[in-house]
C-alpha angles and dihedrals in degrees: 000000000000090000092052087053089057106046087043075061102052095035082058095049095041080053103045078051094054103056096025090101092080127129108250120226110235114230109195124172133154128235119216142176123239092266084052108261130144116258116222122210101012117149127254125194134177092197104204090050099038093219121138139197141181151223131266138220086265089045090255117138122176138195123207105198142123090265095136098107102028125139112237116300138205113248114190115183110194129189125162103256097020131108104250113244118213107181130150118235145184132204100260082058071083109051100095097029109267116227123204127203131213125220117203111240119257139138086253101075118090109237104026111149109238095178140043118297123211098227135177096248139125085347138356096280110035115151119205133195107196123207094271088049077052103045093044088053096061101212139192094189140004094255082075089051091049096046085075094076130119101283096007118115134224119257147168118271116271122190104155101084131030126293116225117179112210124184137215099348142082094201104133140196106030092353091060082045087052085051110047087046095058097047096093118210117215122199112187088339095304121114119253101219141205103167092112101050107118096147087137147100119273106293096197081065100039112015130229096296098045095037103080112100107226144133130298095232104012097053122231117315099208126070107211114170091021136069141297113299096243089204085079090057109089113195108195095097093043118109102189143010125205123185122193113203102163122031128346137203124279090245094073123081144180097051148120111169117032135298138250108218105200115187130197124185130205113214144118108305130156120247103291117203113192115181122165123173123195115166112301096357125089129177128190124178137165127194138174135174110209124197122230133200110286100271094045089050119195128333118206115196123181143170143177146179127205130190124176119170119184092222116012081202101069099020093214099117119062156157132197124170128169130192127203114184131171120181115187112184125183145156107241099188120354109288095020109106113188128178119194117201124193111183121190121180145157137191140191128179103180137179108192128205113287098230076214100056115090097196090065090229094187111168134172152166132198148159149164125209136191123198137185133189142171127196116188118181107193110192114212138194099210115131089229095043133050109178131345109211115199117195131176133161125186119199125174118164145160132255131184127180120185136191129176128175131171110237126195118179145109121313112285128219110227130203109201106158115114098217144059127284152037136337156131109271123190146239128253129195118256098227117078152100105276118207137198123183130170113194115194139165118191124208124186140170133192135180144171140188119198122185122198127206135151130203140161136238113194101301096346128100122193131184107219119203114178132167150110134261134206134217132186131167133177143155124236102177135113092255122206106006116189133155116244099235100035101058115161098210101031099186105350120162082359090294135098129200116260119184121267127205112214095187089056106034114037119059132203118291102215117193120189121197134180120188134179127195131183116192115183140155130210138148123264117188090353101305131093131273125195115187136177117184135163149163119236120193119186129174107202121178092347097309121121121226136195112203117188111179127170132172118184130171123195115208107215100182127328090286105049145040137156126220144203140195133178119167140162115206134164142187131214130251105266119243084255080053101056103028107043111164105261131261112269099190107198120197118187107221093180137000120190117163118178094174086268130103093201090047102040131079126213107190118190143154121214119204100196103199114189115216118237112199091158087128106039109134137226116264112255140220143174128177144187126207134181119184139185127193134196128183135169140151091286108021142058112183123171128179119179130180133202163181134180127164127201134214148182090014107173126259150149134248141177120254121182121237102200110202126187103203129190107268106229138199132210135210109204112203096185113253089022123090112248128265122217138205129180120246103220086249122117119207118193116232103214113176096050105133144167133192116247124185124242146177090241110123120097121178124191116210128189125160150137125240114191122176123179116179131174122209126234110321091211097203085064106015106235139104123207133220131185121178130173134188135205124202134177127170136190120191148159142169110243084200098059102104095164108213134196122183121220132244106255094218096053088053119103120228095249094047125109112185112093092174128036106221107201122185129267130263125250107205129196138209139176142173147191116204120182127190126183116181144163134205116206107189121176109187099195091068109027094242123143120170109193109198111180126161122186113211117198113215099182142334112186126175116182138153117255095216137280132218116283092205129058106263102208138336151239108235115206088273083052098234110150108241109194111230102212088185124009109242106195087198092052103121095213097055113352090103086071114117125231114275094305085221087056121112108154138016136183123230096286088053093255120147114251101170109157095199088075088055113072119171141170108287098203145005117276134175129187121203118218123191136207121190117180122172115180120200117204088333090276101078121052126181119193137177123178120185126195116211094006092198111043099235123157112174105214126206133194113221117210092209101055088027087235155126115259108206116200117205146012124272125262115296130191139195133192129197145175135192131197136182132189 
């Protein structure tokens, strides 16, 4: 299989030799504004072919390639403030030098999008929300942009806890975390990267779910083994938004399941003042893209402030967040585009101390982050190369997360040494402000090159991108900081918390990647066929991946087209993935406290095991998408169908580190600390354990996304959209051997299984989201009323069944024996019980317990409204409200014996924009 792929390879890039000597047509326009003056930096693309252009000082931009005989394509010019322009075009659009005019956006013109558009992008199913769909939206972040995806639901804003955007499954808990960590977000074609986010507990002592510092009552604030926290993502200075569900480009790495592509432009704009208010949040930002003379080229400067308190009355909870972010673009030589990006933020989620809380709780998370990126596009006039893109972006930043709690309990013995063996601990009082702090300071580089050429086959053109892309990531920080006396677990699950240095003891992560795509177009029985495919090759942690993806669509008339879509894509382990602190097991041998240091003994051994992660894999994913389209005047309609499976998601697990210890033994002589023997007796320690992390989660997903949209109905203004999404996923951890030891003294002489292993469970949720929404514009007076309700059909989570036997057992040496078929008169196991979680099985001994399902008992909707009115396209008003009308369905369920309450309550935000 690999060699095919190969010599497919070489067979492309002999051909793409052969016939590079064409001559290239030479495809010239002109962008203008709407006085008539030329517009520098706007984007050019000429979408099948995924090649892109831009413009010059004098507005010109030009495309060489072997475009003569080319089928219509798709060209899409871009600049910030400017109404987008999609348009097909042939070559003889050209002959006479086309010229296309800008419009500047504003609700008075008559066909501005002011929601998300399903466009042939980066893949089939790309959905794109432009600068006016953003601006209507009237975010704080980019999750409220996102929720308008296809099976996403409105929501209030929240702003209090992290944002994680997960895509095309309804797998929770670890899976959803998978998930969110392999959708890769893009800005300006740089990755944004979490890979060296640690800022948690040990993972070897708590695992990943128990290992994230947070609040008591307000939940964890960092989002380490996951993705990005989209709170920290403003989008007042965004100009587009792309998200890929299905199938990307083979340009784009590190991902599993989709990609988010956020663009941002540098050009000539007025001041711009957003403000937007909703209960306790306020956000206020300024821009404003100033134009140089012609060698300097355009500055964008932005920044924005951002305040959100839970409850404006008490003021404990709370969320800040500020954004500093400067964009120099310039043409260096002609031909030579270079951007230049400078990003400054800051967060803080804080819970302050209750004055009323005795037990002075007192948690927070901040951080600051710098980042820097260049982007230089060189245009050449090699017959074997069109255009080399360099992009890098470096980011380092600082994170610190911080816990206290008054404790007040009994005296507490404390192991502290960093090695194996035995020693005498010590005892520490039980009163006192305990204190957790985790200090980390990320790093992280990425780079790609991207290298441009066309060429024609016969009839065929193709448009061919090739390169490689970089990552490294590392953490500089000081790690897990505690102070020796003031511990917050002091021996929990046998193990205490030592410090660990992240600077000294973990070391990059560095990830390569090559990719090649060809994209061409070209007609089969008569109709058109549009085909990007392309080959991906990453080596992650020192695993080699082959990566085929392919997306085609065949245009059967001017109505219809059909599309597919079939890619494999992977992401690396995260730096909190492969160095996790190691497992100080702590076994207490003797314990004698007298209420005197100098009198008292405090015996343990300590077992340090170091973690070795060296072979964790890349997740894994693979998908399958078919697609039909139909447009006509009136009518938009898109069903696409799909399947992806993912494997070797990471986990943890618990493995248990059986120790047998000396037994020893103490004489006391009052006033005088105790000495100890050992008694020549061994005791096994049996439920010693550590958490270790694997590639064991697999989800299944399977679903259905329709959207049918109408355009302007001019008699009342307005256009209509429903959508509505099905998802269904089926997942398991391979890894989840669930184990329960048995009680000694129930065990017979002759028996051998000291734990009972009984098999995993495979778990199963599904969903059915509706929207129907309408957009009245009335462009003479600016005027646009957005009225939208989600109606949620059903959401059912349930367990498919477990095992109702062990299927296998531990024996005292700990060694795992398989049971085939469980013998109840075998004399080695057949003492073990039934699944202890167990309470009811069908016929074939498979758990059926309804307690562990749990569904949607009844059909809901929630109606959200959005009101703009925009005076003399300087001045725009806006009011969004979530839940209108205030509507929340209840429920009472007869297993918890209570009300089930659907919904949030109604939520309003305010907004003005000025520009000037």
């Amino acid at each position: 299989m690999n060699r095919r792929i190969y010599l497919s390879v070489v067979c492309l890039l002999l051909s793409f030799i052969a016939n590079a000597q064409q001559d290239p047509t030479i495809l010239r326009g002109r962008v203008i504004d709407e006085s008539r003056k030329p517009i520098v930096f706007a984007s050019v693309w000429l979408e099948e072919l995924e090649l892109a252009a831009w413009t010059d000082t004098a507005g010109y931009f030009v495309f060489r390639a072997n475009l003569e005989k080319a089928t219509p394509l798709s060209l899409r010019i871009s600049f910030v403030g400017k109404k987008t322009i999609n348009r097909k075009v042939t070559p003889a659009t050209f002959v006479n030098g086309q010229v296309f005019q800008m419009q500047d956006l504003s609700l008075s013109l008559d066909d501005v999008e002011v929601s998300a558009r399903r466009l042939q992008a980066s893949s089939n199913s790309s959905i794109i929300f432009g600068r006016e769909a953003i601006e209507q939206l009237q975010a704080f972040s980019l999750a409220e942009i996102l929720n308008q995806l296809p099976g996403k639901t409105a929501t209030p804003p929240m702003l209090q806890n992290p944002q994680q955007i997960t895509l095309r499954t309804q797998a929770d808990g670890n899976y959803a975390l998978a998930n969110s960590l392999g959708t890769a977000i893009y800005i300006d074609g740089i990755r944004q990267s979490n890979d060296a986010n640690m800022q948690n507990r040990s993972l070897s002592a708590r695992g990943m779910s128990g290992s994230v510092l947070g609040s008591r009552s307000d939940g964890a604030f960092d989002v380490p083994f996951g993705g990005l926290d989209l709170r920290d993502i403003p989008v007042d200075n965004i100009e587009s938004v792309e998200v890929v569900t299905g199938v990307a480009s083979a340009q784009y790495g590190e991902l599993t399941d989709g990609a988010i592509i956020i663009n941002r432009q540098a050009g000539k704009t007025p001041y711009q003042l957003n403000t937007r208010i909703n209960g306790g949040s306020t956000d206020v930002s300024l821009s404003k893209g100033f134009k140089l003379n012609n060698r300097l080229g355009a500055l964008n400067i932005s920044l924005g402030y951002l305040r959100s308190n839970k409850d404006p009355r008490d003021k404990i909870k709370s969320f800040d967040r500020v954004s500093l972010g400067m964009m120099w673009t310039t043409y260096l030589f002609k031909g030579v585009k270079n951007t230049f990006s400078f990003d400054y933020n800051t967060r803080l989620d804080d819970v302050k101390q209750d004055p009323d809380d005795d037990t002075e709780k007192m948690t927070y998370a901040k951080g600051r982050n710098l980042s820097i990126t260049n982007r230089i596009s060189i245009d050449v006039k090699s017959p074997f190369l069109r255009n080399i893109s360099l992009n890098a972006g470096f980011s380092t930043g600082y994170q610190d997360t911080y816990s206290q709690w008054l404790l007040n309990g009994m005296p507490k013995g404390l192991a502290d040494k960093d090695t194996t063996g035995i020693y005498e601990g010590r005892f520490i009082p039980g009163n006192y402000l305990a204190e957790e702090r985790i200090i980390g300071k990320p790093i992280t580089f990425d780079g790609n090159l991207k290298m441009t050429a066309s060429y024609r086959t016969g009839s065929i053109v193709h448009g061919l991108n090739y390169g490689m892309s970089m990552s490294v990531s590392a953490n500089n920080g000081e790690g897990i900081v505690l102070q020796p006396d003031k511990p917050r677990w002091v021996g929990t699950g046998n193990q205490n918390v030592r410090p660990y240095n992240f600077d000294k003891l973990v070391p990059a992560l560095v990830s390569y990647g090559f990719y090649a795509q060809d994209n061409f177009t070209m007609k089969v029985a008569g109709k058109r066929l549009v085909t990007g495919i392309g080959l991906r090759y990453d080596l992650q942690n020192g695993w080699g991946s082959i990566q085929p993806r392919i997306n085609t669509r065949y245009i059967l008339d001017k109505h219809w087209e059909v599309t597919l879509a079939y890619g494999v894509a992977s992401k690396s382990p995260t730096l909190a993935h492969r160095y996790p602190a190691p497992a100080w097991l702590d076994i207490p041998l003797l314990s004698v406290y007298t209420g005197y240091e100098n009198s008292s003994l405090f015996l343990v051994y300590t077992h340090k095991q170091e973690t070795d992660n060296s072979r964790l894999k890349p997740s894994k994913s693979s998908q399958v998408e078919l697609g039909v389209k139909y447009n006509n005047r009136f009518l938009n309609s898109s069903l696409f169908l799909y399947s992806k499976r993912n494997m070797n998601g990471f986990n943890s697990y618990s493995e248990f580190l059986p120790l047998t210890l000396p037994e020893y033994g103490y004489n006391y002589t009052p006033g005088q600390k105790p000495s100890y023997f050992p008694t020549g007796n061994y005791i096994l320690y049996a439920d010693v354990k550590r958490f270790v992390v694997t590639n064991g989660l697999r989800t299944e997903n399977y679903g259905a996304e329709w959207i049918l949209s109408t355009r302007k109905i001019p008699e009342i203004n307005t256009s209509f959209t429903l959508s509505t999404a099905f998802s269904l996923s089926k997942y398991y951890n391979s890894n989840d051997r669930r184990m329960y030891m048995m009680d000694t003294a129930k065990i017979p002489k002759t028996g051998k299984a000291l734990f009972g292993v009984y098999s995993r469970e495979e778990r199963q949720n599904w969903s059915l989201v509706s929207r129907i929404s309408s957009d009245t514009h009335i462009p003479a007076l600016g005027f646009v009323v957005s009225l939208a309700a989600d109606i949620f059909w059903a959401n059912e989570r349930k367990v498919l069944g477990r095992g109702y036997r062990p299927t296998g057992y531990l024996d005292r040496m700990f060694r795992y024996h398989e049971i085939i078929s469980f013998d109840p008169q075998n004399p080695d196991y057949g003492y073990l019980p039934p699944d202890p979680d167990a309470k009811e099985v069908n016929e074939d001994g498979v758990i059926i317990t309804e307690s562990m399902n749990s569904g949607q008992p009844l059909i809901y909707a929630i109606m959200s409204m959005r009101i703009a009115k925009e005076i003399k396209k300087k001045i725009r008003i806006s009011i969004s409200a979530y839940n209108v009308l205030n509507k929340r369905p209840s429920k009472f369920n007869e297993k918890t014996q209570k009300t089930d309450i659907y919904g949030s309550p109604l939520s309003v935000t305010a907004g003005i924009s000025l520009k000037f």
